[in-house]
TIDREN-512717 format. One record per residue (C-alpha): residue number from 1; y, x, z. Coordinates in pm, 1 decimal. Each point is the difference from the previous one (the first is absolute). Layout:
// TIDREN-512717
NUM / Y / X / Z
...
//
This chain:
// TIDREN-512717
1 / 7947.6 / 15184.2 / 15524.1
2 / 125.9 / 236.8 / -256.8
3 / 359.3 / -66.6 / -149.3
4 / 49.9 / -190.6 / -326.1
5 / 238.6 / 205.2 / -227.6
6 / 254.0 / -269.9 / -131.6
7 / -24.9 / -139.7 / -317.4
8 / 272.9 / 102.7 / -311.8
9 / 65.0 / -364.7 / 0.3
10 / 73.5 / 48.3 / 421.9
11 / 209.7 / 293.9 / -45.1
12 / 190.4 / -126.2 / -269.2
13 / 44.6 / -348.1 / 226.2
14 / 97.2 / 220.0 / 272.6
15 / 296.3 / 161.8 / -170.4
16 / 135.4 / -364.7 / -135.1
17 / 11.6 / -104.8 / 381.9
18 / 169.2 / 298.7 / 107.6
19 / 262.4 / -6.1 / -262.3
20 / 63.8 / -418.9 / 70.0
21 / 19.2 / 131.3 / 397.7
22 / 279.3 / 260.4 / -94.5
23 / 144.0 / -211.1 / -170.2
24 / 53.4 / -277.9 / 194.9
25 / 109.0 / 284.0 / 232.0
26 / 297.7 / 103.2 / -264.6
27 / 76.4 / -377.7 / -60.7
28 / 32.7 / 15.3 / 420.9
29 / 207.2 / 289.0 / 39.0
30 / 235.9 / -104.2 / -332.7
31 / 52.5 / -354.9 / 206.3
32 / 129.3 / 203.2 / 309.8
33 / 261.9 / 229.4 / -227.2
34 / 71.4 / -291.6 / -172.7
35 / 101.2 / -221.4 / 275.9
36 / 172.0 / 297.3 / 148.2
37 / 208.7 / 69.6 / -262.7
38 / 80.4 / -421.7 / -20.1
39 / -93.8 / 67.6 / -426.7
40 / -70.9 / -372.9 / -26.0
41 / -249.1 / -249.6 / 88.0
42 / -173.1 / -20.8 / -361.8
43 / -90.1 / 386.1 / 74.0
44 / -147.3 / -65.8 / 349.5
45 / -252.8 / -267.3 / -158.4
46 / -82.6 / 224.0 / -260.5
47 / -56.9 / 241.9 / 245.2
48 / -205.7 / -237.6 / 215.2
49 / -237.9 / -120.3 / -268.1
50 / -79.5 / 344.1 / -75.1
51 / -76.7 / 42.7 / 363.6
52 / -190.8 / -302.8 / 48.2
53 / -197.0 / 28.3 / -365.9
54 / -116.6 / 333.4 / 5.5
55 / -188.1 / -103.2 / 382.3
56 / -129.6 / -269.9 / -167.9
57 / -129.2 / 173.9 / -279.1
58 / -127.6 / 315.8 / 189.4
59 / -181.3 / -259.9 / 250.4
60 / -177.0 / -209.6 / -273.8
61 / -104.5 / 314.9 / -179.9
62 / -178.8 / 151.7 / 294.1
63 / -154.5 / -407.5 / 78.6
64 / -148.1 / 25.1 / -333.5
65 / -104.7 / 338.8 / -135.8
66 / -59.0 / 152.6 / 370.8
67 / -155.4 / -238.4 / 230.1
68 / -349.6 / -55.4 / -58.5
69 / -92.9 / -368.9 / -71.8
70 / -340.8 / -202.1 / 39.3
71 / -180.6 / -117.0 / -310.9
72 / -208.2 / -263.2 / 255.0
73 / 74.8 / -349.1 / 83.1
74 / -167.4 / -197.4 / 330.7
75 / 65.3 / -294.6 / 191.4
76 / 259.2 / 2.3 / 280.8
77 / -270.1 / -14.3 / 302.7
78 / 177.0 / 215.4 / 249.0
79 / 317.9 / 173.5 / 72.7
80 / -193.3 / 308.2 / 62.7
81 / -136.7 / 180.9 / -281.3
82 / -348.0 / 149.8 / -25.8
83 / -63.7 / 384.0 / 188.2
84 / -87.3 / 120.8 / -366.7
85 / 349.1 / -134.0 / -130.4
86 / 148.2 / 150.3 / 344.9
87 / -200.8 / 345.4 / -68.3
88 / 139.6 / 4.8 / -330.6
89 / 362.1 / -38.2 / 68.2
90 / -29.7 / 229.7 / 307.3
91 / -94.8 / 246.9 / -254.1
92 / 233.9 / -66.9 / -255.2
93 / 311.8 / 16.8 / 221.9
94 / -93.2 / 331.8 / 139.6
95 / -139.8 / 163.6 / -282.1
96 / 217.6 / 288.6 / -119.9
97 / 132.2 / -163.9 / -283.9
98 / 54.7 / -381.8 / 131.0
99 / 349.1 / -136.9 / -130.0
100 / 136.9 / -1.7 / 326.8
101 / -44.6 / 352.1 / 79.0
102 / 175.8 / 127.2 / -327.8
103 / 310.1 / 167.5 / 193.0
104 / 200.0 / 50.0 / -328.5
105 / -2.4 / -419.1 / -39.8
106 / 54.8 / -61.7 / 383.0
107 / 262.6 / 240.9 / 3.6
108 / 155.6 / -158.9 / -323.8
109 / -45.5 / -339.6 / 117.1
110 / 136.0 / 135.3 / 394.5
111 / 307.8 / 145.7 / -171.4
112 / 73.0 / -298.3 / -229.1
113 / -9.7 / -274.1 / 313.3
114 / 221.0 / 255.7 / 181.4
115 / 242.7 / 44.0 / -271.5
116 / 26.8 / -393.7 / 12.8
117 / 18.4 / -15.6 / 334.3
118 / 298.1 / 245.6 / 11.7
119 / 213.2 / -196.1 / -266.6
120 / -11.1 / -321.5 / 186.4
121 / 196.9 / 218.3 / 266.6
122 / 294.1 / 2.4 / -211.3
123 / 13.3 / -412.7 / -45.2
124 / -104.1 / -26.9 / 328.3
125 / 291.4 / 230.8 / 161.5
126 / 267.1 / -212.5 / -247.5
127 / -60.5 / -252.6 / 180.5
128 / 97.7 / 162.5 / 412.1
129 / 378.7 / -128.9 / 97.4
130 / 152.1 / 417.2 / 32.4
131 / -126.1 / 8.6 / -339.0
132 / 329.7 / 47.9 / -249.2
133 / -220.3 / -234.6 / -247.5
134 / -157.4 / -246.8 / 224.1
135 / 130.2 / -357.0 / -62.0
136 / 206.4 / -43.0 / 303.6
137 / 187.5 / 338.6 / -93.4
138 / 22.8 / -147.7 / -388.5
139 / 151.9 / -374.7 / 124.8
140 / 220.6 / 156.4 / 240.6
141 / 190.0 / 264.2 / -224.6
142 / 103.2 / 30.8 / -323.7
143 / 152.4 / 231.3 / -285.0
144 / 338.5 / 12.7 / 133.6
145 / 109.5 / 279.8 / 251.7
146 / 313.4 / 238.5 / 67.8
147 / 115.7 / 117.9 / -303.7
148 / -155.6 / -214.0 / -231.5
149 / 207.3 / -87.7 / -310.7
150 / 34.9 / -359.7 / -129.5
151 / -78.6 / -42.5 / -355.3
152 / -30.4 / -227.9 / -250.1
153 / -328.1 / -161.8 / -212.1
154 / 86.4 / 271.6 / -213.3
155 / 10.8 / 299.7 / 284.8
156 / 337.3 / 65.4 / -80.6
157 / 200.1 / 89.5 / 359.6
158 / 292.0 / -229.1 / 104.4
159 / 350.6 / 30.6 / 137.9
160 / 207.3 / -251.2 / 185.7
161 / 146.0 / -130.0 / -305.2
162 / -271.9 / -70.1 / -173.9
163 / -65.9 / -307.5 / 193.8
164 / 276.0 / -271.9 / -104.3
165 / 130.8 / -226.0 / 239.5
166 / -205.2 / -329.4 / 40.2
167 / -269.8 / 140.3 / -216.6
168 / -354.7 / 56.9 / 94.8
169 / -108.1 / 378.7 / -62.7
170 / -407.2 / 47.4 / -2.7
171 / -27.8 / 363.5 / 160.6
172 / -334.8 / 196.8 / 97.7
173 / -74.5 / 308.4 / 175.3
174 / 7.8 / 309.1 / -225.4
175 / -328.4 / 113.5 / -113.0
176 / -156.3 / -357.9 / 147.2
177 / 135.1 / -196.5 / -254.8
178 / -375.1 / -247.4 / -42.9
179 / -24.1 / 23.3 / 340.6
180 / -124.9 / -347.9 / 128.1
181 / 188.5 / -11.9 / 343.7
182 / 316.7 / 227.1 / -104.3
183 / 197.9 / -287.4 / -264.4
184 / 401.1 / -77.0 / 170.0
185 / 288.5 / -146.2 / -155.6
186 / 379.8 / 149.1 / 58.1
187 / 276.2 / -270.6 / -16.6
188 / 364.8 / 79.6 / 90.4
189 / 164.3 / -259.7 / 211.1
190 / 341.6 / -91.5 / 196.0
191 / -57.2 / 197.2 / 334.6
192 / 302.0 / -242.4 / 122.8
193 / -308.7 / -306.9 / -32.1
194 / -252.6 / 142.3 / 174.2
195 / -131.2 / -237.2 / 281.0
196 / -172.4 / 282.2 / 142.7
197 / -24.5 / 339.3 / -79.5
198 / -321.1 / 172.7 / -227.3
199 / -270.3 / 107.2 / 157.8
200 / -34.3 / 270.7 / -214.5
201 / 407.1 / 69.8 / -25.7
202 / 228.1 / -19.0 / -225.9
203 / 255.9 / 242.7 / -247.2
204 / 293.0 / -221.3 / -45.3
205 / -164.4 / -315.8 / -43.7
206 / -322.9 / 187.9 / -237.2
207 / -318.9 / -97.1 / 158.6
208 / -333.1 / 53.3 / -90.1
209 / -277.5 / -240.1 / 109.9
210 / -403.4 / 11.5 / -91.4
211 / -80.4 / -254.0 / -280.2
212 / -311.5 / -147.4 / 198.8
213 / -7.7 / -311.5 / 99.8
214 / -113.1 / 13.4 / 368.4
215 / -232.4 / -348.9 / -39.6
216 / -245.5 / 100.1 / -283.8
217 / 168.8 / 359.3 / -123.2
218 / 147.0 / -176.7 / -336.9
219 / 305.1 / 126.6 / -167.5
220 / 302.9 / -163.8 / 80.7
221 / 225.7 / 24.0 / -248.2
222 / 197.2 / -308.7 / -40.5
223 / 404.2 / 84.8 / 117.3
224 / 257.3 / -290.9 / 13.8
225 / 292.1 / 194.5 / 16.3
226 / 291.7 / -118.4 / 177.6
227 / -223.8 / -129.4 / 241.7
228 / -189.8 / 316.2 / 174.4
229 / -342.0 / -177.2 / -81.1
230 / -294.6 / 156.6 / -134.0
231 / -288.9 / -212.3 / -98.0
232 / -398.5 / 40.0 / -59.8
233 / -111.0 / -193.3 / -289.3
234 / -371.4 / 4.8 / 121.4
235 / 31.5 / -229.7 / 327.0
236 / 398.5 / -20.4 / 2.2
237 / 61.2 / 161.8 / 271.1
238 / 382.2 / 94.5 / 39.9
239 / 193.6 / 301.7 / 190.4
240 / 310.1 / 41.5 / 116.6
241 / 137.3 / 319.7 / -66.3
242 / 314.5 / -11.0 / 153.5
243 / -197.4 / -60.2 / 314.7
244 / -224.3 / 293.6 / -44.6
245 / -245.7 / -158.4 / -200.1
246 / -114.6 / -243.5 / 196.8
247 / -194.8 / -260.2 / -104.2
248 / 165.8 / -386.1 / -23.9
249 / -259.1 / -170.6 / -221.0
250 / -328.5 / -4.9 / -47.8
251 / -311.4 / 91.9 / 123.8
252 / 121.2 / 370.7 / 93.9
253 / 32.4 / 99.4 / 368.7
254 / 165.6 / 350.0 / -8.2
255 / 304.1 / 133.0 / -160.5
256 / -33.1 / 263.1 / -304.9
257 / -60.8 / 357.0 / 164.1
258 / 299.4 / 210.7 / -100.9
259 / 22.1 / 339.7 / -116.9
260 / 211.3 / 237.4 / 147.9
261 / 167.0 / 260.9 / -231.3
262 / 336.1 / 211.4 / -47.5
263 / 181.5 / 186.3 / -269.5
264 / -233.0 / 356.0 / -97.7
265 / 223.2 / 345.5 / -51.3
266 / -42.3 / -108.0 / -376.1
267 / 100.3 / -330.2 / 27.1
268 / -265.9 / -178.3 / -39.4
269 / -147.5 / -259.0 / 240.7
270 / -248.2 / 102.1 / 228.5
271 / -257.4 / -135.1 / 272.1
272 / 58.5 / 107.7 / 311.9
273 / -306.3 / -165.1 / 137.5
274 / -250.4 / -256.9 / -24.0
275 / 27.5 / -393.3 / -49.1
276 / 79.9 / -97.2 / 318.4
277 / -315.2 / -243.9 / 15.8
278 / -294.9 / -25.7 / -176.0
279 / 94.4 / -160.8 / -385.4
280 / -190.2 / -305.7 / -110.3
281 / -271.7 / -250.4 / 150.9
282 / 121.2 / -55.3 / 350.3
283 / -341.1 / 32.7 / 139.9
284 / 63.8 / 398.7 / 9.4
285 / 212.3 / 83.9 / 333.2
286 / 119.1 / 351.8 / 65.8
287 / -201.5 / 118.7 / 334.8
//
């Protein structure tokens, strides 16, 4: 059977599918540097569809300009066709120019579902528990650290004296300051009062406390002063903070996590560690 040159039509159909299989193979690749790099998760679906669109495209483009179709309609008699119809696709599969022995589309096509294959990797690997950005690593740590300075909404560092006595201070961790998990409040109180001692310590009576409620991870923010009392408007819970936090009302079972910090070289206050248990919902427990 001598081979059929293709067609201008099939050449020019060939080099549409091969540039939908590269790039769906960019749009693969792109996902992977993207995720990466963390750039965001509207880049990562733009990323995807471009993966996902141009194998679509390349595969409906060979389906409809490269197979060869019947022009014939029968009856459904059998499930096995006739030995001419048999004969003929025999001979169209292993001719020398059948669509599925085209190696620059099967090698497209090959290196487009590998491509894909590769990125999921990256999700997939997120997701293993030594993984510094798999959840159980993200719920059990946050922002703060050693030598983390508290700030303010505004990022502005602060000292000792800018918290006032029996005044609630919002502070954040430098450079974290729209971090979810990472919100804690600084309130000077009598040291003298203390029922029992801060978790997190304690300069003089300055103690710093994260702002999460521990039943459903609302804000408390509520202070009756006098009183050591901090309350959560969402389900009224209440904490005692001259008994390390600890709750006294309300559907919360664990006392605020404190935050241990000191006095920098500059004078500013600094972290000298972690919360010392997991902020918010009290569904997350520290392994």
């Amino acid at each position: 059977m001598s081979a059929r040159r293709p067609s201008p039509a099939e050449r020019a159909a060939g080099r549409r599918i091969v540039t939908a299989f590269l790039a769906s193979t960019a749009g693969a690749i792109g996902f992977a540097v993207v995720y990466a790099l963390n750039a965001g998760p509207q880049w990562e679906g733009v990323c995807l569809a471009v993966a996902f669109a141009g194998l679509a495209v390349g595969l409906a483009q060979w389906g409809r300009h490269l197979v060869p179709v019947g022009g014939s309609v029968e009856e459904h008699e059998g499930f096995t066709p006739p030995p001419d119809e048999q004969a003929m696709t025999a001979a169209v599969l292993t001719a020398p120019d059948s669509p599925i022995r085209r190696r620059g589309l099967l090698a497209a096509l090959g290196l487009a579902v590998a491509a894909l294959g590769v990125a999921v990797l990256f999700p997939v690997r997120s997701l293993l528990p030594w993984n510094r950005r798999s959840p159980a690593q993200e719920f059990s740590s946050t922002p703060w650290g050693p030598g983390v300075r508290l700030v303010d909404e505004q990022g502005r560092p602060l000292r000792p004296e800018d918290v006032p006595a029996n005044t609630l201070v919002g502070v954040f961790p430098e450079g974290a300051v729209d971090s979810g998990d990472g919100p804690a409040f600084a309130v000077r109180l009598d040291p003298e009062r203390f029922i029992r001692p801060p978790s997190g310590g304690h300069l003089g009576g300055l103690v710093v406390w994260s702002l999460l409620c521990t039943h459903a991870g609302c804000p408390v923010r509520l202070y009756l002063k006098g009183t050591g009392r901090l309350l959560c408007p969402c389900h009224q819970s209440s904490f005692d903070l001259l008994a390390d936090a600890r709750p006294v009302a309300g559907p919360a079972a664990r006392p605020l996590p404190g935050l241990p910090f000191e006095v920098g070289p500059d004078g500013f206050l600094r972290a000298t560690g972690d919360f010392t248990a997991p902020p918010g919902a009290g569904f997350w427990r520290r392994q």
